[in-house]
Structures are given as C-alpha cells and as structure tokens.
C-alpha positions in Angstrom: -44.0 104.0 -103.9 -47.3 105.7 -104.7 -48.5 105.8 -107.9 -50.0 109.2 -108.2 -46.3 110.5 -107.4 -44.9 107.9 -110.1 -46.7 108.7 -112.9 -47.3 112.2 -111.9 -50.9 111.9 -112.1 -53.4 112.8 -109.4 -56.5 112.8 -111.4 -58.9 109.3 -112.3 -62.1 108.8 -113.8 -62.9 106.6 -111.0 -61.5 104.6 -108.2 -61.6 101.7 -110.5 -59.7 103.3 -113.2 -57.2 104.2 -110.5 -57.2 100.7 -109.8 -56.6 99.7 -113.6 -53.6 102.2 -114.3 -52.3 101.1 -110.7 -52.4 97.4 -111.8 -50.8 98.1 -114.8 -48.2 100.2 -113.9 -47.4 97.0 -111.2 -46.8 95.1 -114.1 -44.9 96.9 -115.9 -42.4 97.6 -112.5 -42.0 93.6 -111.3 -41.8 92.4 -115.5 -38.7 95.3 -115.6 -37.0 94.1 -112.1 -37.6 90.3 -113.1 -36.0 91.2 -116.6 -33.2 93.0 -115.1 -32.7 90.1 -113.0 -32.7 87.5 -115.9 -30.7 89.8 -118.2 -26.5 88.5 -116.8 -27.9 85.0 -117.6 -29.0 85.8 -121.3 -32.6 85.5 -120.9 -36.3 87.1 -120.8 -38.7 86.4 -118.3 -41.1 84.9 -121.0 -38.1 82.3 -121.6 -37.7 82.0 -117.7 -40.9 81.0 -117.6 -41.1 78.5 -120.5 -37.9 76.8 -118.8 -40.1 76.6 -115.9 -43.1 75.0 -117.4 -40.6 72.6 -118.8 -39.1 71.7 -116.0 -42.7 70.9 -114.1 -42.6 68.3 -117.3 -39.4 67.0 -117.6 -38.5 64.0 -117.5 -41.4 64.1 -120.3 -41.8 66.8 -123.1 -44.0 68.9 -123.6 -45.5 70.3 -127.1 -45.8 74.0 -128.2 -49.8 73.7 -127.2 -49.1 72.7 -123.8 -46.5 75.6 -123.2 -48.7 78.4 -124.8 -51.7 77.4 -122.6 -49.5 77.5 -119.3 -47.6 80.6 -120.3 -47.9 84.0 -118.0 -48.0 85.7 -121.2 -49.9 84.4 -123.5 -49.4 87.1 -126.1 -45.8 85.8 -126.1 -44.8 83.7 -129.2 -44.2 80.0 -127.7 -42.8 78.6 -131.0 -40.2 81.9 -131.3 -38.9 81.3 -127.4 -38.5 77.8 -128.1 -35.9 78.0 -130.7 -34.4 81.0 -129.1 -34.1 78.8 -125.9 -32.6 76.0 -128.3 -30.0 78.1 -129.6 -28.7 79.0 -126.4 -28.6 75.1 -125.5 -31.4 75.3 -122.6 -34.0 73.2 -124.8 -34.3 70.7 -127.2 -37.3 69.8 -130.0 -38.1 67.0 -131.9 -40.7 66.0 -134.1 -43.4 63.8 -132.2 -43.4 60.3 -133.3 -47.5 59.9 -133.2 -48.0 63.4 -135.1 -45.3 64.3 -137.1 -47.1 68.1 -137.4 -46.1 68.3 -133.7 -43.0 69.1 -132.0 -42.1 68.1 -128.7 -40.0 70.1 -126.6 -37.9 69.2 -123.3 -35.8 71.1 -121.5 -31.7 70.2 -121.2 -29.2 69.3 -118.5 -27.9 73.0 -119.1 -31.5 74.6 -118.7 -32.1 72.9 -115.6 -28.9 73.8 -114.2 -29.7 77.9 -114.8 -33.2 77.2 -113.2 -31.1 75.7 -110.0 -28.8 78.9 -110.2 -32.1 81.1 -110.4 -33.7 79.1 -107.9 -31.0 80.5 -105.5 -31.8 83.9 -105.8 -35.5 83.9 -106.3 -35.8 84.0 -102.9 -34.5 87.2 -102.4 -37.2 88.1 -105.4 -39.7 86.9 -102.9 -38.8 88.8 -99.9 -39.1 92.0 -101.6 -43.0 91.3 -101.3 -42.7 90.8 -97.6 -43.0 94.4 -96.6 -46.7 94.1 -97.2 -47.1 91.2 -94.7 -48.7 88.0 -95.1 -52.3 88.6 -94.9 -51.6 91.5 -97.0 -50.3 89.4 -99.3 -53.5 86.7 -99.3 -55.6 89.4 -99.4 -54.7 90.6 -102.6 -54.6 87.1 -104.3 -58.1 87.0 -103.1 -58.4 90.6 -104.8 -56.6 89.9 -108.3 -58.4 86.0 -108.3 -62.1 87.9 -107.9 -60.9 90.7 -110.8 -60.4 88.0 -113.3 -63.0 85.7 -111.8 
C-alpha cells in the first residue's frame, strides 16, 4: 500500500511533510481496522484500551487521573468512557474513601473476561505487522521513539 496511490497525491512540500501525512494517514488505517475489530463486541478502541490499563491495575483501582495519563489518546474523554464502560457492566466506580472528590475505578469479572476473548485474536492483529520483518519493525520504533523524543 503506497500512500501516494492512497490518497492520490504525488506532490509534498518536503520529504518530511511526506513523512507527516504518511504517519497520519497510518493512524488513521490501524485506529479503523482496530475499531472494526472491537465493533461485534460493543466497544471503541479508546474503551479497549481503558479496559487494558485497568486490567494492568486490577486487583487495585485505579482513578480517572491515572487512566487519562496512560491513555493512547489522550484527547479522549476518560471520565465519559468510564461510565460508558459501566453501563455496559465492564467497569465499576466508586467514590474513594481518602478523597471523596475522587472516584476510583476497577475493572469487572465481565470486562476481564472480553479482554481474555480479545486477547485470543490479537494475535492475529499482530501478525499483520510481520510482513515488514523484525528488524523492520525495531527499526521504526527506533524512528517513531526519536520523532517524539
């Protein structure tokens, strides 16, 4: 997949605006497949990966603080996944006992049982990203760790 023949563009100001619109457009193609993915089991990839940051804390709980400074998208509304995640029975809150302005979250039986289910087929997520090999693949960690470094 090339992106000049994606986005039907073959003109950049600069290899490095190339690079930006080719980062971005990345984005936007993994965040559609992972949604696509998460969609039969009723939730978004921001919610996938609140349920994940939970589970990294469960058996403790974890406040809405915590959860917003671990999130992959941090433009995302914590407090609004939460309850969404609640109403579907995946979390639970409560108000923290040592600061009642506070609520602390923890994920439920039923949450991690999805994340066991999706745990199953993520795998198959992962080996989509083997056709670019291994040291491919370190290499552009490196790549993506220096851009925001």
């Amino acid at each position: 997949m090339n992106l000049v023949n994606e986005i039907k563009q073959n003109v950049f100001k600069s290899e490095y605006h190339k690079l930006l619109v080719n980062i971005m457009y990345t984005h936007g193609w993994i965040h559609s497949k992972i949604a696509a993915r998460l969609k039969p089991y009723g939730i978004t990839p921001q919610q996938y990966n609140i349920l994940r940051i939970l589970r990294g804390q469960y058996p403790n709980s974890a406040r809405i603080k915590l959860l917003e400074q671990r999130m992959l998208d941090r433009m995302s509304n914590a407090s609004r996944l939460v309850e969404r995640l609640r109403q579907k029975g995946l979390v639970e809150r409560s108000i923290c006992k040592k600061d009642r302005r506070a609520v602390d979250v923890i994920i439920t039986e039923d949450g991690l049982n999805l994340l066991k289910i999706l745990d199953e087929s993520e795998q198959k997520w992962i080996n989509e990203f083997k056709n670019i090999g291994l040291d491919n693949a370190k290499h552009t960690n490196k790549i993506l760790d220096a851009l925001r470094g």
